[in-house]
N, C-alpha and C positions, 0 to 999 in steps of 0.2 A: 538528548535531542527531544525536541516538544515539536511533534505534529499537527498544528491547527489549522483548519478547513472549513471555510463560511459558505453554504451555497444554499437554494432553494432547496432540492432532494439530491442524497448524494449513498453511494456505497462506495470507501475506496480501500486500498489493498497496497501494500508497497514492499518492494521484492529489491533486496540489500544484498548483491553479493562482489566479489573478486575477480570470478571468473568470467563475466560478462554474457555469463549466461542463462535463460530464464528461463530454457523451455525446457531442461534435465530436471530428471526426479527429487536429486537436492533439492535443490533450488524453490521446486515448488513446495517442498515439505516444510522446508526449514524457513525459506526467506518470504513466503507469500504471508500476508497478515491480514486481516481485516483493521482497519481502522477505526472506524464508524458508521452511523447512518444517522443525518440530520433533513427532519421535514418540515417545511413551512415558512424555512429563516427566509429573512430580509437582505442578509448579508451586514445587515446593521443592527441587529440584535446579540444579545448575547448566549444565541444558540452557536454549537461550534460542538465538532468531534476531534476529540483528541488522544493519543498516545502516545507515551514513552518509551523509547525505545535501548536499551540496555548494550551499547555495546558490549560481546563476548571478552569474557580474562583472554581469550586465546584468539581472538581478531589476528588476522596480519594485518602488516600495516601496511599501504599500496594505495593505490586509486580503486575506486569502487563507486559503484554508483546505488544511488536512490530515486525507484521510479514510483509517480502516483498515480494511478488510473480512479477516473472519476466515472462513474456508470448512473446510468439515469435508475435501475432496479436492479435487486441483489440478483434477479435472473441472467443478467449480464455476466454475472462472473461466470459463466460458463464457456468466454474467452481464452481464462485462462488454464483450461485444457491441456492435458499432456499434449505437445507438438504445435499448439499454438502460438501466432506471435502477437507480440503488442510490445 
């Protein structure tokens, strides 16, 4: 899977799990990522941050989701805090 994201300034993070849950220790350990950080695009340039993300040999297989949180400064991710929600 290819992550790609155009915006003026951006930090985002995206949190892949099964259990539908984002705010246990797991979860932040394992599932939180940093994505990227891109300053100054247009949206029409060919600035863009991206990554590939590896599904696990030992995935289950089920419903799961993938969330993006887009933050205007990496000082934002301090949302995602133990106990915090988003």
């Amino acid at each position: 899977m290819l992550v790609r994201i155009f915006s003026l300034l951006l930090f985002l993070v995206f949190a892949v799990n099964v259990n539908a849950q984002v705010n246990d220790a797991q979860n932040l350990t394992k599932d939180v990522n940093r994505v990227g950080f891109v300053k100054g695009s247009t949206g029409m340039d060919d600035m863009s941050a991206e990554l590939n993300i590896k599904v696990p040999d030992n995935a289950v297989i089920g419903n799961t989701r993938l969330r993006l949180l887009k933050v205007n400064s990496p000082s934002t991710f301090v949302i995602l805090a133990k106990g915090s929600v988003w």
